[in-house]
C-alpha positions as CSV (number, residue, x, y, z in Angstrom):
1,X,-2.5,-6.3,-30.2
2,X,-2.7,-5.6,-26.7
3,X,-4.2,-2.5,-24.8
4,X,-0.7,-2.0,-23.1
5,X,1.4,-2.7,-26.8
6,X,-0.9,-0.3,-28.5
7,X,-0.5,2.4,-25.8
8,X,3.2,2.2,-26.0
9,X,3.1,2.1,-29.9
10,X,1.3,5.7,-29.3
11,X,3.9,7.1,-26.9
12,X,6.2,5.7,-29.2
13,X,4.9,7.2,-32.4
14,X,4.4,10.9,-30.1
15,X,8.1,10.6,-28.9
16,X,9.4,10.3,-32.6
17,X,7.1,13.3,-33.8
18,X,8.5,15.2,-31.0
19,X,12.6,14.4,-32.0
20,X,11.4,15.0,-35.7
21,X,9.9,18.1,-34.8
22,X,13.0,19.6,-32.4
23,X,15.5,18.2,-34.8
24,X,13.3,20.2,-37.8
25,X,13.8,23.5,-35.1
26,X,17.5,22.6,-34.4
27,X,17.1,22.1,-30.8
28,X,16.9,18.3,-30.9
29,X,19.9,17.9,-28.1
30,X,21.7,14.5,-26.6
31,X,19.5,15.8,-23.5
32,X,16.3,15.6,-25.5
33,X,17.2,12.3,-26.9
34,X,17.5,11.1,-23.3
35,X,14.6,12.3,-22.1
36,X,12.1,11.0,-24.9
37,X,14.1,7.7,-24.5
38,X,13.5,7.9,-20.7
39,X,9.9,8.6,-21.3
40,X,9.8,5.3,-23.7
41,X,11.0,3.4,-21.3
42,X,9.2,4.3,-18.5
43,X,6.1,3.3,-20.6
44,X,7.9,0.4,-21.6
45,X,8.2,-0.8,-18.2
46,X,4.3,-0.5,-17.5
47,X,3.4,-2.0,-20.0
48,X,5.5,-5.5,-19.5
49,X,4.2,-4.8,-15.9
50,X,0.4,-4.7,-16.6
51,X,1.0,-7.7,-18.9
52,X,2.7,-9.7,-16.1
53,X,0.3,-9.1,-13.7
54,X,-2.7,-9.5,-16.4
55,X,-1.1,-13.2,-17.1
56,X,-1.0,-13.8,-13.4
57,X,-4.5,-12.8,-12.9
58,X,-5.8,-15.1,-16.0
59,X,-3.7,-17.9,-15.0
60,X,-5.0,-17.8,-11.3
61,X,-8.8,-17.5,-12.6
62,X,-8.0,-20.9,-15.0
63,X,-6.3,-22.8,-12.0
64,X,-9.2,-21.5,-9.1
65,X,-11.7,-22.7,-12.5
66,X,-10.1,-25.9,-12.2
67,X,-9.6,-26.8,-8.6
68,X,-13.7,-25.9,-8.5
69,X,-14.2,-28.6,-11.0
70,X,-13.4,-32.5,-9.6
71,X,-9.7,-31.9,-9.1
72,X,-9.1,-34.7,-7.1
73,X,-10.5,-37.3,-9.7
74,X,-7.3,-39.2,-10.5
75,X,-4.9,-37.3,-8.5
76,X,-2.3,-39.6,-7.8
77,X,0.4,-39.5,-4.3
78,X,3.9,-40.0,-5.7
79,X,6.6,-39.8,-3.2
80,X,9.9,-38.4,-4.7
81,X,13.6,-38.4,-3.5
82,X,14.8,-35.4,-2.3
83,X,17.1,-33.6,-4.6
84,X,20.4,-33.4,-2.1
85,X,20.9,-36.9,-2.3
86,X,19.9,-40.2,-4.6
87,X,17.9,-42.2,-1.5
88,X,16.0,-39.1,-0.5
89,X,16.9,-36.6,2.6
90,X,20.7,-36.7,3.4
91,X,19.5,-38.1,6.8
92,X,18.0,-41.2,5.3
93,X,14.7,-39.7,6.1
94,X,12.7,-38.4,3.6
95,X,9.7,-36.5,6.2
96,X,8.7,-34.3,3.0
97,X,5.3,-34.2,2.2
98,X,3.8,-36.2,-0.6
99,X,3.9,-34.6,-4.5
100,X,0.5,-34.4,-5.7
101,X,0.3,-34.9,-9.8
């Protein structure tokens, strides 16, 4: 499990103490349920956030890791139509650069 799922496991488990305890009291209110929902979310939303940009940075360090190595041994050119029509760029003239692979 993740630093970020684990935190939001926490907030989770503290937000239903909290409605367990106010409902125990008899003040657990729609407006309370909003705002412990609102607090989950919020959380929720870091979390995916720190993970996103967590993934990024790991996936940036493997691709910089791999360009360092020999990246050009057995790159090949390939030139590719264009997409907007089947013999390349609607002119005729495909100027796009070449496609690495």
């Amino acid at each position: 499990m993740s630093v970020h799922s684990e935190r939001l496991a926490e907030v989770v488990a503290a937000t239903v103490e909290v409605a367990a305890e106010s409902g125990s009291a008899g003040v657990f209110t729609g407006e309370v349920a909003q705002a412990l929902a609102a607090v989950v979310g919020k959380m929720a939303d870091r979390a995916v956030d720190a993970a996103e940009l967590s993934g990024f940075v790991s996936g940036w360090q493997e691709a910089i890791e791999a360009v360092g190595e020999d990246a050009s041994a057995g790159a090949q050119v390939v030139r590719m139509a264009s997409w907007g029509s089947p013999g390349g760029s609607p002119s005729g003239n495909d100027s796009s650069p070449p496609r690495v692979r």
